[in-house]
C-alpha positions in Angstrom: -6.5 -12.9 -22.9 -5.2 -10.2 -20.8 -8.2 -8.6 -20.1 -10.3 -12.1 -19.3 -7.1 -12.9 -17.0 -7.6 -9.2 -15.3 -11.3 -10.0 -14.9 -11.2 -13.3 -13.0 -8.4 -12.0 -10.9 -10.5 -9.0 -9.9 -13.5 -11.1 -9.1 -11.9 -13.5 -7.1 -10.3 -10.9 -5.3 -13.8 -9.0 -4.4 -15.3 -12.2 -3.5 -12.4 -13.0 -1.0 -12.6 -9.6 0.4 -16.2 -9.6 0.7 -16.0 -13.0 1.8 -13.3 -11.6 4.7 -15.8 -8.9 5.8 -18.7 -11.3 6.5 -16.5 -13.8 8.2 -14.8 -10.8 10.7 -18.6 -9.5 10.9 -19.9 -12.9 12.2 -16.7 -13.1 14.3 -16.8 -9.7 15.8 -20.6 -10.8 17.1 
């Protein structure tokens, strides 16, 4: 449970990052 909990935490977190970098990308164009 733990480790499925760690997993969807860490993947939502990449996506929001990556997410964050193509949004300041488009931004900073």
């Amino acid at each position: 449970f733990y480790l499925f909990f760690f997993y969807k935490v860490t993947v939502i977190d990449y996506d929001l990052s990556l997410f964050k970098v193509l949004f300041f990308e488009n931004v900073g164009k």
